[in-house]
C-alpha positions in Angstrom: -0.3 -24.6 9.2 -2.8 -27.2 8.2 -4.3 -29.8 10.7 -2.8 -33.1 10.6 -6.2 -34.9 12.5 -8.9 -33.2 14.6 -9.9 -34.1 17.8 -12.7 -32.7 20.9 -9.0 -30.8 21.7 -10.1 -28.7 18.4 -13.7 -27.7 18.8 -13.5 -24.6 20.5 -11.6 -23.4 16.8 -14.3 -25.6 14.7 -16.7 -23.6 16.3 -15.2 -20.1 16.5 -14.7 -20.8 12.5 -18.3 -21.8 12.1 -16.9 -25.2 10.5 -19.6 -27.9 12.1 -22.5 -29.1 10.0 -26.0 -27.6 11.8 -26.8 -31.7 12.4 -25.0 -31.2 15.4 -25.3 -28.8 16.6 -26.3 -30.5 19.8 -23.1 -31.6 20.2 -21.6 -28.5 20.6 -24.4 -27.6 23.1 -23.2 -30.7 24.8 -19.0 -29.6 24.2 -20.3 -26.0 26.3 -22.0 -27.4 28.8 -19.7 -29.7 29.9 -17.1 -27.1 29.6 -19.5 -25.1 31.7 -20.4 -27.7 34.4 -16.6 -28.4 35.2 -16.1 -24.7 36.8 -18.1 -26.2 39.7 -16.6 -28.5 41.3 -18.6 -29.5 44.6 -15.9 -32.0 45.9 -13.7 -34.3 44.8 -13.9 -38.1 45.9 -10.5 -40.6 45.2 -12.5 -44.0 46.7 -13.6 -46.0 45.8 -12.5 -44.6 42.7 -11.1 -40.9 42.3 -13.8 -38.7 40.8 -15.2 -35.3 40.5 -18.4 -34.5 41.6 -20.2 -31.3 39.9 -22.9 -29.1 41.1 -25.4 -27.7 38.9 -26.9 -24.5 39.2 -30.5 -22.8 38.1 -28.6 -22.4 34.8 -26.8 -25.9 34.2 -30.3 -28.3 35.7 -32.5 -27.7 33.2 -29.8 -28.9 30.2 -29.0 -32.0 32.2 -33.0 -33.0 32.5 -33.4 -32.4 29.4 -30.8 -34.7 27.7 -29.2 -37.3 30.5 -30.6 -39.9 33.0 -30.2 -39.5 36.7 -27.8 -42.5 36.9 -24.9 -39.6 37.4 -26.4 -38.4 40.3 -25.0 -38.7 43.3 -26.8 -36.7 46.1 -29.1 -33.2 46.0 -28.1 -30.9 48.3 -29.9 -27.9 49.2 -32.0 -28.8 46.4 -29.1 -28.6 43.6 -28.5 -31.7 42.1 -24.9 -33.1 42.3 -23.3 -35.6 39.8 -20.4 -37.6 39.1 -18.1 -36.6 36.7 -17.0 -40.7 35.5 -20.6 -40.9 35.3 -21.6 -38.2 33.0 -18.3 -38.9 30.7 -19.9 -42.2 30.1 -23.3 -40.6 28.8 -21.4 -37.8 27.2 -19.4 -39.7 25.1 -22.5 -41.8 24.2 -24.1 -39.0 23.0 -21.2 -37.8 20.5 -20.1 -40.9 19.1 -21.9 -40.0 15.6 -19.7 -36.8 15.9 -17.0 -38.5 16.2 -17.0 -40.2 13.3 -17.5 -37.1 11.3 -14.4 -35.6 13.1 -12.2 -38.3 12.1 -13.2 -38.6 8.4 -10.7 -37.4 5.9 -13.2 -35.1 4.1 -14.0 -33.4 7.0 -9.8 -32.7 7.7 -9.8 -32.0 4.4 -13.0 -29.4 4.3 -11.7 -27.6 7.3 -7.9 -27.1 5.7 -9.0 -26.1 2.6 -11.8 -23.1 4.2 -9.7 -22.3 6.7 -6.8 -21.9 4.0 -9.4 -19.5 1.9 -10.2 -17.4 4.8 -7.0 -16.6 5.1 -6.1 -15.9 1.3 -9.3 -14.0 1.2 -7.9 -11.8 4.2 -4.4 -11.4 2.8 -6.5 -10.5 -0.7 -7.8 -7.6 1.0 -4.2 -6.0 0.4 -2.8 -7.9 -3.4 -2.1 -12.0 -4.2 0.9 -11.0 -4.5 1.5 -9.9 -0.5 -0.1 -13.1 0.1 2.6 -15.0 -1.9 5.3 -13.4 -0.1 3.4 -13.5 4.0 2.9 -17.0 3.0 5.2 -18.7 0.3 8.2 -15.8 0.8 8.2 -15.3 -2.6 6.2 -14.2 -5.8 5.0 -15.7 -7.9 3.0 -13.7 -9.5 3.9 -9.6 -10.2 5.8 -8.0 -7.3 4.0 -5.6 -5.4 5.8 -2.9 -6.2 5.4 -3.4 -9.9 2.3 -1.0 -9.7 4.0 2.1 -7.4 5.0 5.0 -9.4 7.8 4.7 -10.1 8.4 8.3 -11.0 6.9 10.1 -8.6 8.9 8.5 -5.8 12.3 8.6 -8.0 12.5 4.8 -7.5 15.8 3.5 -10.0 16.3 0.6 -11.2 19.2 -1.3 -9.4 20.4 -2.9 -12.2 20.7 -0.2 -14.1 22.6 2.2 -12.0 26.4 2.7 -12.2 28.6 0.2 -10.3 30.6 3.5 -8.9 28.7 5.7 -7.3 28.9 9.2 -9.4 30.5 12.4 -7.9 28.4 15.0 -7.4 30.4 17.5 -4.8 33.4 18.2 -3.2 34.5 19.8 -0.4 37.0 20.0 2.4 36.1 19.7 6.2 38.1 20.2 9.3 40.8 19.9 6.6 39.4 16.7 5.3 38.4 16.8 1.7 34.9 14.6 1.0 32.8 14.3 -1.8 29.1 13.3 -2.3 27.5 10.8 -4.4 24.6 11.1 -6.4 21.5 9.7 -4.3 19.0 7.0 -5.8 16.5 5.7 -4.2 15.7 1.7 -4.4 12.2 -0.5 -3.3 12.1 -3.8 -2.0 10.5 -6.5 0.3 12.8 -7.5 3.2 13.6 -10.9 2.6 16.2 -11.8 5.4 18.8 -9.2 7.8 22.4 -10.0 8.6 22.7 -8.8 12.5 26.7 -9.2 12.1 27.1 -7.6 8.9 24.4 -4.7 8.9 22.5 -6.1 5.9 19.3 -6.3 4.7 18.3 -8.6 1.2 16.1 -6.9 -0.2 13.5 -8.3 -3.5 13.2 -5.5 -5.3 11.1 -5.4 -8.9 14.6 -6.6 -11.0 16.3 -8.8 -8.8 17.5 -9.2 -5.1 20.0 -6.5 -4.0 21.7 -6.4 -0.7 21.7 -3.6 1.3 24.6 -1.8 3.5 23.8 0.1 6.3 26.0 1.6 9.2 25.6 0.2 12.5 23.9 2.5 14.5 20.9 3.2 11.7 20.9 -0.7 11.5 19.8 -0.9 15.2 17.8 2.3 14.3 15.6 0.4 12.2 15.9 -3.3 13.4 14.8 -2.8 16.8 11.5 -4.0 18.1 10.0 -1.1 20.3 8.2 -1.8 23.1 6.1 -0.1 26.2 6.3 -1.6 29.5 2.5 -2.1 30.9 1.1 -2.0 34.4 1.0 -6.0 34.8 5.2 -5.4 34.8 4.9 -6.7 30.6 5.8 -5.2 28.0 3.8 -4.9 24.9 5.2 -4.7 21.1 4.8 -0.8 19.3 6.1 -1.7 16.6 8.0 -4.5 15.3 11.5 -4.1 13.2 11.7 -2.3 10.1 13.3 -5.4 8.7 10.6 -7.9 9.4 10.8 -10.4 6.5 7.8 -8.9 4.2 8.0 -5.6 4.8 8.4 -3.2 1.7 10.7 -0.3 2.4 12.1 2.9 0.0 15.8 3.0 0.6 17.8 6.2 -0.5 21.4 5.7 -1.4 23.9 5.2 -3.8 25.0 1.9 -5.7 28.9 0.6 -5.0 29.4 -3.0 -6.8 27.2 -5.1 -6.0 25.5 -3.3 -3.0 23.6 -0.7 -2.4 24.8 2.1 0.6 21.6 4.3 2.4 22.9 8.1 2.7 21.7 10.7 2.8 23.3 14.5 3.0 22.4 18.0 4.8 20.9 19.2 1.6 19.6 16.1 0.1 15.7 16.2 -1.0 15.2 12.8 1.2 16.1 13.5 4.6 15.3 9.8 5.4 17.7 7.0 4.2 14.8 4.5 4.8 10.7 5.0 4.3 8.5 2.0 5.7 6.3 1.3 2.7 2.8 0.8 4.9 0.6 0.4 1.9 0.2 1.0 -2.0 -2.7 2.6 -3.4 -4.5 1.7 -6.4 -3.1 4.6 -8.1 0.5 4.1 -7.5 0.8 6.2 -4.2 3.1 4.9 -1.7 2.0 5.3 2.1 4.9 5.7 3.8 6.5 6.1 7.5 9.6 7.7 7.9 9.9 8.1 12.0 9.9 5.4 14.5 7.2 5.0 16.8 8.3 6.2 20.5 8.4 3.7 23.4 
């Protein structure tokens, strides 16, 4: 989300980022050593006014000779220098007020949102513009990702153009029941939303949206977020839902109305109603996932 303003409550990301001009680089020597100097705290003093007092070290004295007067100091004890933190603000902040200034422009709000904005689209490049679109704008705008997967090798049908009723393919009687099976197609999309209540799962596939059916227990299946407990008593995420919003997924079923059933039978070719789609290779190739990861 872009910055609104930037403040000293900002720098430890302007400099993680690399975003400060090398004229001051002094002031982030100054942000890190008063960052530094704060972890040691000699005493603190509330008269006549309340006030820290830090006490440099072997590592911390030589910085503070170099660039402040000795109006912070206080005392020297055991030959370590000790100053006041009220003090050493007042010189701090004296010494970053040109800084400052640059913080607060509009440019420099500007500059940071706009490379900080191209880092990211350069990352999210590394996969298509198109997964960028969707992580970022939940939609495409440009060609949907799945428009180069081949579509032939993986059987993938066009939603729109499959029948309405789903077509008989067999029919049989068990435990005196007689049941048929449909013929199987199998669909691609990115997860755009899930329906907890309903068992649903809108998908964007290459011709449209299409809404997905599933029963309840291989909704839960998929949906769940699986997690391993760690020593500290926490838990740590395995592997987030199937049906996180992005997420491209090869769905085996059959078409009835305006939905679109996963099923799959004890001879059917696909013995996974859903694949994750991980990644899509140049070529076409689908890499896909068709087990959960264990807790």
């Amino acid at each position: 989300e872009p910055k609104k303003q930037l403040t000293m409550q900002n720098m430890n990301m302007l400099i993680n980022n690399n975003l400060i001009p090398e004229r001051f680089q002094l002031a982030i020597r100054l942000f890190k050593y008063k960052a530094y100097i704060s972890k040691f705290i000699h005493r603190i003093v509330d008269k006549p006014k309340k006030d820290r007092l830090f006490i440099l070290n072997e590592v911390s004295t030589p910085f503070y000779e170099e660039h402040f007067s000795n109006v912070d100091i206080e005392e020297i004890e055991n030959n370590r220098i000790v100053i006041s933190e009220n003090k050493f603000k007042t010189e701090y902040e004296n010494k970053l007020k040109e800084f400052r200034i640059w913080l607060a422009e509009e440019k420099t709000l500007s500059y940071v949102n706009e490379t900080l904005l191209k880092r990211i689209f350069d990352e999210k490049c590394d996969d298509s513009i198109s997964k960028w679109e969707m992580d970022s704008l939940s939609f495409y705008y440009h060609d949907h990702e799945l428009e180069s997967a081949n579509q032939d090798k993986y059987d993938i049908a066009s939603f729109s153009q499959l029948p309405e009723n789903p077509t008989v393919v067999n029919e049989y009687v068990s435990r005196g029941i007689p049941r048929v099976e449909f013929k199987l197609n199998r669909i691609a999309g990115t997860v755009l939303d899930k329906d907890k209540n309903k068992y649903q799962v809108t998908l964007l596939t290459t011709d449209g949206v299409v809404t997905v059916k599933l029963y309840a227990g291989a909704f839960s299946h998929y949906n769940k977020q699986i997690s391993k407990p760690l020593p500290n008593g926490k838990k740590e995420v395995v592997e987030p839902s199937w049906f996180t919003r992005g997420n491209k997924i090869l769905v085996t079923g059959f078409r009835r109305g305006n939905k679109f059933f996963p099923r799959k039978y004890k001879n059917s070719i696909y013995q996974h109603t859903i694949a994750l789609i991980t990644s899509i290779e140049n070529n076409g190739d689908l890499i896909l996932k068709t087990e959960r990861e264990q807790s």
